[in-house]
C-alpha positions in Angstrom: 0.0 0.0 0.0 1.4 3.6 -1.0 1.5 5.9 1.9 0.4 9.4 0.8 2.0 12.4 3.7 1.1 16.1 2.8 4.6 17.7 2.2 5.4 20.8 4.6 3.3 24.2 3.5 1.1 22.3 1.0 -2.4 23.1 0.9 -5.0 20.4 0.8 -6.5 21.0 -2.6 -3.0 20.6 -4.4 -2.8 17.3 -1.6 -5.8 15.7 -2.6 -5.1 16.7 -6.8 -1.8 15.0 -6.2 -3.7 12.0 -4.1 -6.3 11.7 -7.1 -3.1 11.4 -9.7 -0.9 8.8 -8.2 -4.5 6.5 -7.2 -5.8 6.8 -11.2 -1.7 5.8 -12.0 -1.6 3.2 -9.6 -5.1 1.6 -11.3 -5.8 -0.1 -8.0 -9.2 2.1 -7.9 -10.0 0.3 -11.1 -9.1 -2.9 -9.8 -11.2 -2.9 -6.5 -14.0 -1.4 -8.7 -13.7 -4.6 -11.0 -14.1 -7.0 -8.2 -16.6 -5.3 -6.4 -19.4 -6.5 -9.2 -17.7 -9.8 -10.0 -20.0 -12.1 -10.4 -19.0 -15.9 -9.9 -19.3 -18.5 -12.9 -21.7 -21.1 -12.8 -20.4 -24.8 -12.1 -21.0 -27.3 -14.9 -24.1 -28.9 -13.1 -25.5 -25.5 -13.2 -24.5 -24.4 -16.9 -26.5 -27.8 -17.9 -29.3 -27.5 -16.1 -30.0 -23.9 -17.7 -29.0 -25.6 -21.1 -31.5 -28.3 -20.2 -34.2 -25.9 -18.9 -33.8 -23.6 -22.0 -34.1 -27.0 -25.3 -37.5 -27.7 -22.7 -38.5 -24.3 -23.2 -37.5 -24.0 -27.1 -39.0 -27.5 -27.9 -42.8 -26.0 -26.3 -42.8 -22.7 -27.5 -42.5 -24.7 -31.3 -44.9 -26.5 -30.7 -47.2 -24.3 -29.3 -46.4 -22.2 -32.3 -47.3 -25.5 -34.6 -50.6 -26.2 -32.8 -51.2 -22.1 -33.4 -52.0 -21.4 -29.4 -48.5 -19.0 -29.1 -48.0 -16.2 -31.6 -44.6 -15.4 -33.2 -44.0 -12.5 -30.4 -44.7 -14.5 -27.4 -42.9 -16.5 -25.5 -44.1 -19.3 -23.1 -41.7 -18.6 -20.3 -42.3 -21.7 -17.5 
């Protein structure tokens, strides 16, 4: 971690401009920002499942698209 002192007669706007600088140069702002929304991948079991759930889903909404009970904007959704 960088340790940041104010230097002898500086004021605090020129401090905290100087702060601002070496933090953006540094990109560790960037970096804590980036793992703050991280979001976790799926496990396999998972990713199948979903894949699973979503050739269910394709294969109904066809055929109730076929049998004519489904428009071509809906979406049957459970």
């Amino acid at each position: 971690m960088t340790e940041f002192k104010r230097k002898k007669n500086e004021n605090f706007e020129t401090f905290l401009r100087r702060f601002n600088k070496k933090l953006i140069q540094s990109k560790k702002l960037n970096t804590i920002k980036e793992r703050q929304y991280l979001i976790p991948k799926k496990n396999k079991s998972a990713q199948k499942q979903r894949a699973l759930k979503g050739i269910k889903l394709n294969s109904k909404n066809t055929y109730l698209k076929k049998i004519g009970k489904l428009k071509d904007n809906e979406k049957f959704t459970k």
